[in-house]
N, C-alpha and C positions, 0 to 999 in steps of 0.2 A: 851088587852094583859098586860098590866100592871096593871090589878086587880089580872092577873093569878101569878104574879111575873116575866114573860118570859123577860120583860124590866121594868128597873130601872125607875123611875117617877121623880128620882131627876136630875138635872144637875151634870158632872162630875165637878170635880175640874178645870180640865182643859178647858173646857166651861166658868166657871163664873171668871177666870183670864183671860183672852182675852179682849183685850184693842179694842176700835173701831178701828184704824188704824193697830193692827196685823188680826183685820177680814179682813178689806180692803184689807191687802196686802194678804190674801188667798184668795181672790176672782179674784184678779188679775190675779192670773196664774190658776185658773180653768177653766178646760175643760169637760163640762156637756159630750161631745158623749163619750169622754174616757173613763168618770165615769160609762157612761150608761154600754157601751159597756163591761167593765169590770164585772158592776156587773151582768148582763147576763152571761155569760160566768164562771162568777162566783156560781150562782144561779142554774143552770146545768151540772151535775157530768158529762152526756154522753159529754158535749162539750169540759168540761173540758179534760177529758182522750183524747179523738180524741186531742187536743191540743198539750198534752203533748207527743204523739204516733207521731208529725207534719202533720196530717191531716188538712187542712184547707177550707172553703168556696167552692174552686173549682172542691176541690177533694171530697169533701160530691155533689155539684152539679152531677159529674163525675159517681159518685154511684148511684144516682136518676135516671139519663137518662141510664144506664145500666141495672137498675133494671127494666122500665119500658120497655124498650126494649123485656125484659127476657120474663116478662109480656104478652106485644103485641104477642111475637112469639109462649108461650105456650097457650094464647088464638086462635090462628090462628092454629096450630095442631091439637087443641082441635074440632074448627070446622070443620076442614077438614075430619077427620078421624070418628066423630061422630055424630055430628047437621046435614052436606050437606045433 
């Protein structure tokens, strides 16, 4: 990626003035699941928008088992009415 030019190969300025004790003190208050969780969230436009609309975790769960419900019953019609 950085043959391609997409990323910079150099250090920013603000990377090589970073003193060992102001890295330290960013490490301190970092939190990896935040980050993670962030850039996932960040990385996925559909989570995004559902975010932004207040759809969350339970309510995507909520649509899952409805959907397959929907699922289950049009399969069940489907035998009833034309496989039996």
């Amino acid at each position: 990626m950085i043959a391609s030019g997409e990323i910079d190969g150099e250090l920013s300025s603000e990377q090589v003035e970073l003193s060992e004790q102001e890295r330290q003190a960013r490490l301190i208050g970092y939190d990896a699941s935040k980050r993670v969780r962030g850039a996932f969230y960040h990385g996925t436009e559909h989570l995004l928008r559902q975010r932004e609309r207040g759809i969350d975790a339970a309510d995507r769960t909520r649509l899952i088992i409805r959907l397959l419900l929907v699922l289950m019953a049009l399969g069940f019609v489907i035998w009833f009415f034309f496989l039996r």
